[in-house]
PABA-35261 format. One record per residue: x negated, y negated, z negated of N, C-alpha, C in turn. Coordinates in steps of 0.001 Angstrom, whole numbers, always signed. Example, Ala and Ser with C-alpha at 12.3 -4.5 7.8 and 13.67 -1.06 7.14 Angstrom:
REM PABA-35261
+---------+---------+---------+---------+---------+---------+---------+---------+---------+
!     n_x !     n_y !     n_z !    ca_x !    ca_y !    ca_z !     c_x !     c_y !     c_z !
+---------+---------+---------+---------+---------+---------+---------+---------+---------+
!  -13190 !   +5690 !   -7800 !  -12300 !   +4500 !   -7800 !  -13200 !   +3300 !   -7800 !
!  -12850 !   +2250 !   -7080 !  -13670 !   +1060 !   -7140 !  -12900 !     -30 !   -7870 !
+---------+---------+---------+---------+---------+---------+---------+---------+---------+
***
This chain:
REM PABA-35261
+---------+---------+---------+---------+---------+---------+---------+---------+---------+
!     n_x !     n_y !     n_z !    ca_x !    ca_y !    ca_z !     c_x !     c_y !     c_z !
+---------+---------+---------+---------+---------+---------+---------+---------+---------+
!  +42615 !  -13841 !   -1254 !  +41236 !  -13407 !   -1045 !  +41035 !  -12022 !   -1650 !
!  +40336 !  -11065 !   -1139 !  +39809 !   -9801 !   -1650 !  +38932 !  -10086 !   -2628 !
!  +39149 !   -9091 !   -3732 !  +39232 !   -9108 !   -5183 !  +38066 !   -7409 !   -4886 !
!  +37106 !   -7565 !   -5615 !  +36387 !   -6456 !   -6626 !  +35949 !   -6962 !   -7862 !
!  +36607 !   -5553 !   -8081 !  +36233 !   -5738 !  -10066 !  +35926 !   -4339 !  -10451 !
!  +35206 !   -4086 !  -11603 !  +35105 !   -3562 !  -12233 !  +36176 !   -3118 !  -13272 !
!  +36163 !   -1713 !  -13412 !  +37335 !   -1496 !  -14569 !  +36726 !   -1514 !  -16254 !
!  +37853 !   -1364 !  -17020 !  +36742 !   -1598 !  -18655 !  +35981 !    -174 !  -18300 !
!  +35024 !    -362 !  -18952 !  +33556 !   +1076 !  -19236 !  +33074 !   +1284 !  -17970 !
!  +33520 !    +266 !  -16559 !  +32436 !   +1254 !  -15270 !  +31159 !     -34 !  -15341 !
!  +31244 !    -477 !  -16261 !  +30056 !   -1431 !  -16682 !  +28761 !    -897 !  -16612 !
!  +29252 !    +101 !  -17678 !  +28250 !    +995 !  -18036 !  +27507 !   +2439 !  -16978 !
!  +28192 !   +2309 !  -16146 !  +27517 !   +3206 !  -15130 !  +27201 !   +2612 !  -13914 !
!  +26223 !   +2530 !  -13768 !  +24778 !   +2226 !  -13477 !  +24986 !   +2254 !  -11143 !
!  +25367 !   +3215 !  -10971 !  +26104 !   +3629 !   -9650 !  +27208 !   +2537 !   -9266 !
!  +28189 !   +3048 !  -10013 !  +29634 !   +2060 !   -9817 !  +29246 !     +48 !   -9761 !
!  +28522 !    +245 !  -10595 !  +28023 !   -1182 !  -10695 !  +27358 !   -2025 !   -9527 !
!  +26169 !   -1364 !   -9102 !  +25893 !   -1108 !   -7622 !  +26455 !   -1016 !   -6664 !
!  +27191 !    -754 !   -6346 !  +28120 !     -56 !   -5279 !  +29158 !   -1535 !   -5329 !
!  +29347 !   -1570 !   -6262 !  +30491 !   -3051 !   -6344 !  +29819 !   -3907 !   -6166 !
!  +28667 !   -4487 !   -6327 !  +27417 !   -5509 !   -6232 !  +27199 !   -5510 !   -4665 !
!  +27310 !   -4051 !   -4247 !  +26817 !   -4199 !   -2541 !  +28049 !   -4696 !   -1794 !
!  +28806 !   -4352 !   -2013 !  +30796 !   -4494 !   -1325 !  +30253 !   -5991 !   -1291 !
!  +30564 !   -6673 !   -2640 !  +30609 !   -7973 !   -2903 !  +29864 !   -8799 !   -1864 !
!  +28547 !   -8209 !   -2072 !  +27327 !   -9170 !   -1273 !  +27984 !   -9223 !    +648 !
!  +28209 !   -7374 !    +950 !  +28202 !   -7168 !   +2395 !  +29791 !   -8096 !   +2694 !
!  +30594 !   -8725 !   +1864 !  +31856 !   -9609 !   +1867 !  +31947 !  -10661 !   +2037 !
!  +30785 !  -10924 !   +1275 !  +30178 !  -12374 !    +818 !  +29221 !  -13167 !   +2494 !
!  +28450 !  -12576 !   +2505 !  +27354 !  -12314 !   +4102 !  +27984 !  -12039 !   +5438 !
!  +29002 !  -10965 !   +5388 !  +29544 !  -10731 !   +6579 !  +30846 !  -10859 !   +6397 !
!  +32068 !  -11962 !   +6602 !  +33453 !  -12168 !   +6462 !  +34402 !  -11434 !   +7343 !
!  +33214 !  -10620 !   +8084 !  +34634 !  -10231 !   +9361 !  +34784 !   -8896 !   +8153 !
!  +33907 !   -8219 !   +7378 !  +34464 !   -7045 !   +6731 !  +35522 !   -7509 !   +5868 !
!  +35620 !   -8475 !   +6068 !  +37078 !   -8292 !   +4930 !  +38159 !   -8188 !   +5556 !
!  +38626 !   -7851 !   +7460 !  +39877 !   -7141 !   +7638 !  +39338 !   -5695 !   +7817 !
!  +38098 !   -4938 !   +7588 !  +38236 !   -3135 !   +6964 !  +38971 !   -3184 !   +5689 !
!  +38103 !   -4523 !   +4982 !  +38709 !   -4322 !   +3264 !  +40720 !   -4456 !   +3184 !
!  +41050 !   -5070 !   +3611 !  +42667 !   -5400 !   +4042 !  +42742 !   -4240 !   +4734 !
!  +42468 !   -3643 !   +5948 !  +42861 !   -2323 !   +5888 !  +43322 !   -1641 !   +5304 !
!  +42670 !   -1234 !   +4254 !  +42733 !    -109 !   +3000 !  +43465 !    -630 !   +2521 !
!  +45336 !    +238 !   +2918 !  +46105 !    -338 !   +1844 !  +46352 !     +96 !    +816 !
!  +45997 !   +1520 !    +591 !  +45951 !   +1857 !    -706 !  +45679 !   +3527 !    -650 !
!  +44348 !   +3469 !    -535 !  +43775 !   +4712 !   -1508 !  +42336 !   +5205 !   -2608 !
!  +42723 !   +6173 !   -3212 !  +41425 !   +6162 !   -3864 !  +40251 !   +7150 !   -3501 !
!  +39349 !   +6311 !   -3473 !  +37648 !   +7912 !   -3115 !  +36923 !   +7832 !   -4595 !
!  +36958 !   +8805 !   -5043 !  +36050 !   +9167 !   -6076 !  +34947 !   +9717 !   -5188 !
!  +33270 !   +9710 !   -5973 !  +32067 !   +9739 !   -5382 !  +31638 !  +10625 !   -6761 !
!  +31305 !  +11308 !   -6484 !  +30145 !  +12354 !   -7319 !  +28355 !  +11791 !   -7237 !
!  +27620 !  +11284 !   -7747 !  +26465 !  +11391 !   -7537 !  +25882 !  +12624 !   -8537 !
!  +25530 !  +13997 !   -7667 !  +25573 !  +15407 !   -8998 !  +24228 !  +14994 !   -9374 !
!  +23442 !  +14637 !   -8890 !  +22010 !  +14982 !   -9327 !  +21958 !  +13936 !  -10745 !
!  +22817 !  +13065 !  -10562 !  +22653 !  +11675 !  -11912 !  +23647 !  +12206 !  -12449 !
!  +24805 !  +12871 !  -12340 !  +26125 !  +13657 !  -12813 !  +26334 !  +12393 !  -13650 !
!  +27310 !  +11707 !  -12569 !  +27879 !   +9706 !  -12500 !  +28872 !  +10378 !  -11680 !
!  +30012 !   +9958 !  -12274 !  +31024 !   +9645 !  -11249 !  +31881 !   +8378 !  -11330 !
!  +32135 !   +8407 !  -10098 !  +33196 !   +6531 !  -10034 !  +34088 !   +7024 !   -8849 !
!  +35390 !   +6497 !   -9134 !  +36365 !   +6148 !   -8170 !  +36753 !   +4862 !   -7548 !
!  +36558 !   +4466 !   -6262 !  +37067 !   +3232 !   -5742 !  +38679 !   +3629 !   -5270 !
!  +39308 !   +2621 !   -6096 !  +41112 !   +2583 !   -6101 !  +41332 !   +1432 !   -5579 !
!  +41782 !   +1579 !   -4114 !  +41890 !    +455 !   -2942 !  +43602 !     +28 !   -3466 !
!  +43896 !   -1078 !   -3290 !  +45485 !   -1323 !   -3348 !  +45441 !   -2576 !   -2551 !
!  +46567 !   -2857 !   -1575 !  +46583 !   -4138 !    -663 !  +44955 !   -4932 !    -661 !
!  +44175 !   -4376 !    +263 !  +43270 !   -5216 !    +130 !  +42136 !   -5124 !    -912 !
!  +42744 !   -5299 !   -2415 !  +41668 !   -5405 !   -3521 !  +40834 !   -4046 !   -3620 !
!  +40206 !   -3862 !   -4601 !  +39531 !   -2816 !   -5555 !  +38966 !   -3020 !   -6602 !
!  +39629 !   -1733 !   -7036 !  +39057 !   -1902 !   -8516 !  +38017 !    -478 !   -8723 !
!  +36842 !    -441 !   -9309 !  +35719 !    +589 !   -9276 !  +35791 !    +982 !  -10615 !
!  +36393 !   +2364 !  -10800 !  +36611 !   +2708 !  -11984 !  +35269 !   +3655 !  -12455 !
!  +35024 !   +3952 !  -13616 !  +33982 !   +5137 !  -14197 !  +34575 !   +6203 !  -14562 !
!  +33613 !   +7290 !  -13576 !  +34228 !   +8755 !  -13685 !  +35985 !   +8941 !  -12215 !
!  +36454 !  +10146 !  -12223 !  +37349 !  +10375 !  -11455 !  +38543 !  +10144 !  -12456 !
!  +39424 !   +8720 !  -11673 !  +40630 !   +8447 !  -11945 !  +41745 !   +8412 !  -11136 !
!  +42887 !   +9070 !  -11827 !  +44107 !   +9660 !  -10438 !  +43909 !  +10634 !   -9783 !
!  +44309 !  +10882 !   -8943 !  +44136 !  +11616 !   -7730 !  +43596 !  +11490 !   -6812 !
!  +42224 !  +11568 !   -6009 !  +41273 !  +11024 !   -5406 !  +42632 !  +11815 !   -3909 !
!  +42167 !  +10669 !   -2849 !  +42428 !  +11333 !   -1684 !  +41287 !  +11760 !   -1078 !
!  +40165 !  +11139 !   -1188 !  +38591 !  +11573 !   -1071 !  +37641 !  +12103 !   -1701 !
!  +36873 !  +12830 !   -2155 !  +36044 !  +12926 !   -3032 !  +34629 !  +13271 !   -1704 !
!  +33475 !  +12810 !   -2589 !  +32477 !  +12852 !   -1756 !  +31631 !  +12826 !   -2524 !
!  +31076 !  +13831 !   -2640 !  +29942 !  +14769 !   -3535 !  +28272 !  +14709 !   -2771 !
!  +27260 !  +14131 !   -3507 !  +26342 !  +13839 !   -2892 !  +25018 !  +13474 !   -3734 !
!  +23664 !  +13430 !   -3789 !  +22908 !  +12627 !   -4371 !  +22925 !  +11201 !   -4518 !
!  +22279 !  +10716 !   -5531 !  +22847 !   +9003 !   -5720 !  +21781 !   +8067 !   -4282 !
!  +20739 !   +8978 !   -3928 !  +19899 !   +8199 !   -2768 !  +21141 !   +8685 !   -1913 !
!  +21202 !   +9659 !   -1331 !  +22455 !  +10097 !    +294 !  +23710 !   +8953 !     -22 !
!  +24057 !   +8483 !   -1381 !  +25214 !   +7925 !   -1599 !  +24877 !   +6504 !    -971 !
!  +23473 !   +5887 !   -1545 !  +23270 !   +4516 !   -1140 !  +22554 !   +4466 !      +1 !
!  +22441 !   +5601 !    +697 !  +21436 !   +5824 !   +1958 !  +22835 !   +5288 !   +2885 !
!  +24225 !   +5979 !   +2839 !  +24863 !   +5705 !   +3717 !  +24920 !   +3838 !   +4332 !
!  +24394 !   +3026 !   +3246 !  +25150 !   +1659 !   +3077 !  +23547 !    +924 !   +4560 !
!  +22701 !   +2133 !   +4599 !  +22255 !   +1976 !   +6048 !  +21845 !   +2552 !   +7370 !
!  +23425 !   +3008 !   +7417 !  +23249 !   +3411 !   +8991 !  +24082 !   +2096 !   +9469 !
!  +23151 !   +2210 !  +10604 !  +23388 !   +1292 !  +11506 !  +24771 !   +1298 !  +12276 !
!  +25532 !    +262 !  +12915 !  +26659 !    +337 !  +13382 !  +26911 !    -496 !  +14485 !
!  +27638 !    +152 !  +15567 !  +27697 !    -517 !  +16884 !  +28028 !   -1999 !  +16823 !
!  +27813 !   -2918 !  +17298 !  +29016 !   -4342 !  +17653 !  +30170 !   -4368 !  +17651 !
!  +30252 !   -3608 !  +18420 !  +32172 !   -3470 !  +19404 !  +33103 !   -3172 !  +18219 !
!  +32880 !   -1824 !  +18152 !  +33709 !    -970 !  +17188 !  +33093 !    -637 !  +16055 !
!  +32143 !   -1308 !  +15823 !  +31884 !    -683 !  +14072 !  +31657 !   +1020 !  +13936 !
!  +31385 !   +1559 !  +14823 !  +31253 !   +2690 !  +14930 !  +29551 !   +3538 !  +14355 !
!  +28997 !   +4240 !  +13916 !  +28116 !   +4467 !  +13626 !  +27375 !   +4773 !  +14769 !
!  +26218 !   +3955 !  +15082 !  +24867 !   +4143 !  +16224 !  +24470 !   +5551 !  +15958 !
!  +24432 !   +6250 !  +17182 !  +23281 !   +7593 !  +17319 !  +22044 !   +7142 !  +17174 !
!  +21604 !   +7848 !  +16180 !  +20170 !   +7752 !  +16228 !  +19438 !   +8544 !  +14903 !
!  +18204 !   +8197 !  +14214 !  +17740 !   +9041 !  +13150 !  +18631 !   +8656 !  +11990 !
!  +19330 !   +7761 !  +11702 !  +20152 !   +7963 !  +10427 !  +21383 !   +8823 !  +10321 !
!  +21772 !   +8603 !  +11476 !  +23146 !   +9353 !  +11570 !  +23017 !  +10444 !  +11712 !
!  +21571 !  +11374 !  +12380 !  +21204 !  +12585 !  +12500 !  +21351 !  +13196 !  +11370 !
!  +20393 !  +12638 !  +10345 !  +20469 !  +12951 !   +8736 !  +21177 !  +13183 !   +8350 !
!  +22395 !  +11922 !   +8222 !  +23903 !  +12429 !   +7638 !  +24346 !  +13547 !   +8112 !
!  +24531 !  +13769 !   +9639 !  +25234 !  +14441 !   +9951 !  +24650 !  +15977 !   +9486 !
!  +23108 !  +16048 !   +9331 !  +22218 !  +17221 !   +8970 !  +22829 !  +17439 !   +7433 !
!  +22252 !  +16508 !   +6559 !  +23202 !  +16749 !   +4797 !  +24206 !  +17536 !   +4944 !
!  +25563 !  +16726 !   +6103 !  +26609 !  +17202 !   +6089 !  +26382 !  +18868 !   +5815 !
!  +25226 !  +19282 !   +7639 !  +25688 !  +20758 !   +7677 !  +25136 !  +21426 !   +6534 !
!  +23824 !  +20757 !   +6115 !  +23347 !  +21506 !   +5023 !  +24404 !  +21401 !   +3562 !
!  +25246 !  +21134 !   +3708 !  +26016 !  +21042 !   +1978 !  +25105 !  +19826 !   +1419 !
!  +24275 !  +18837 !   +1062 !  +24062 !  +18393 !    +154 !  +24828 !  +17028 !    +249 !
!  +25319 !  +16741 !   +1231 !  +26809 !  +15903 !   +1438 !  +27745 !  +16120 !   +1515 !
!  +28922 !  +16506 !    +701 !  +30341 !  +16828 !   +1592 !  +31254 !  +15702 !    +904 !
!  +32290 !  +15680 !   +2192 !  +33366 !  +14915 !   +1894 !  +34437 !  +15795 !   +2011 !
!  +35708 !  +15555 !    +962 !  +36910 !  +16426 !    +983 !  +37931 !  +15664 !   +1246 !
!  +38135 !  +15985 !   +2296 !  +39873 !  +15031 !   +2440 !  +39115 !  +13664 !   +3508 !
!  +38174 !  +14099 !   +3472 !  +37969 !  +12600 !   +4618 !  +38404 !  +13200 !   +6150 !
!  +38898 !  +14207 !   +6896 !  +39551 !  +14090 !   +8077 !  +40683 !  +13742 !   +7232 !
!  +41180 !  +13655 !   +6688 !  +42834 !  +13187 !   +6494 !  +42987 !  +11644 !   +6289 !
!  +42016 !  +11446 !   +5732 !  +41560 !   +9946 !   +5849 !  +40496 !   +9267 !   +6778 !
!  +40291 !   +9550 !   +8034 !  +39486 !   +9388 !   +8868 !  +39223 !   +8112 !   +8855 !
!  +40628 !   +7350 !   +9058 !  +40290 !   +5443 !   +9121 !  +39577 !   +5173 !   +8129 !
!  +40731 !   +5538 !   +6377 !  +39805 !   +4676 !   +5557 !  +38671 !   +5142 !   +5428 !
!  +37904 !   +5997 !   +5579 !  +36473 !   +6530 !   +5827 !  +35590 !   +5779 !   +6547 !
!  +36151 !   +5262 !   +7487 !  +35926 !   +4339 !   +8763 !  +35721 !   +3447 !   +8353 !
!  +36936 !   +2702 !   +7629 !  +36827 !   +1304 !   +6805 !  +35833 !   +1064 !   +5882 !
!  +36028 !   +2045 !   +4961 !  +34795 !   +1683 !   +4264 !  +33265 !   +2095 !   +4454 !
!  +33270 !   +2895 !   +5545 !  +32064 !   +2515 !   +6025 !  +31192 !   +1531 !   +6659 !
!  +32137 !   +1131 !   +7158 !  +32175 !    -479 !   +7834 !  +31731 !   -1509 !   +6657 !
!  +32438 !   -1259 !   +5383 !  +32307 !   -2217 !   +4449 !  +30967 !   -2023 !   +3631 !
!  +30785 !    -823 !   +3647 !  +29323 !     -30 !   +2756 !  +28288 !   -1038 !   +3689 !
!  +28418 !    -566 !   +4918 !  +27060 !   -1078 !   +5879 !  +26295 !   -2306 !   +5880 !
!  +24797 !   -2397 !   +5867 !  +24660 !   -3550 !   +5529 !  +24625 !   -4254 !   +6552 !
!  +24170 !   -2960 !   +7364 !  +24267 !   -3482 !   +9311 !  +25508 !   -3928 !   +9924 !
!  +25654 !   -4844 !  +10783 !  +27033 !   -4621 !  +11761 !  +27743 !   -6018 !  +10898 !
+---------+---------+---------+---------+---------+---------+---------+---------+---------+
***
């Protein structure tokens, strides 16, 4: 079974904690996300929230995760953002079929943050799937 945990000290940050609380629940509620979560065979996204200046890394390995506090390792992702744009993503809406993100006013937004800078992701074309995956898994929709 897919495993989230917390690492020692991401107790204490307030984001990471959240973020593992939502995985859990959207795992718990919707079982088909747990083959995105098996997907991810192993990488890590560190998340910046600058405006709370919080950082956490999710370190995917076969399946599990572990949600560390602050940037640990070598992120293959980093994704720099406000802590609302961070938990805003967990609702855009997502097709049936493919899990794909619905056109419409949420995705406009993102995609607007994007151009405006107050969202960026680094290294997410290189990681397009797991981006994919765990968006799938963030969502509360779908």
């Amino acid at each position: 079974m897919t495993k989230i945990r917390l690492a020692a000290g991401a107790d204490e940050n307030g984001l990471a904690v959240m973020l593992a609380d939502l995985l859990r629940q959207n795992l718990e509620s919707k079982p088909h996300k747990v083959r995105d979560m098996q997907a991810i065979e192993r990488a890590r996204i560190a998340i910046l929230a600058e405006d709370a200046e919080v950082a956490m890394t999710l370190a995917f390995e076969a399946g599990d995760l572990t949600v560390y506090d602050g940037i640990v390792g070598i992120p293959d992702v980093v994704v720099r953002a406000s802590s609302d744009l961070i938990i805003a993503l967990s609702n855009i809406p997502l097709t049936r079929r493919f899990g794909l993100p619905v056109p419409g006013k949420a995705l406009r937004e993102l995609l607007g943050a994007m151009r405006k800078g107050t969202i960026k992701v680094d290294g997410g074309g290189s990681h397009a799937a797991t981006m994919l995956h765990l968006t799938r898994i963030m969502s509360v929709n779908g």
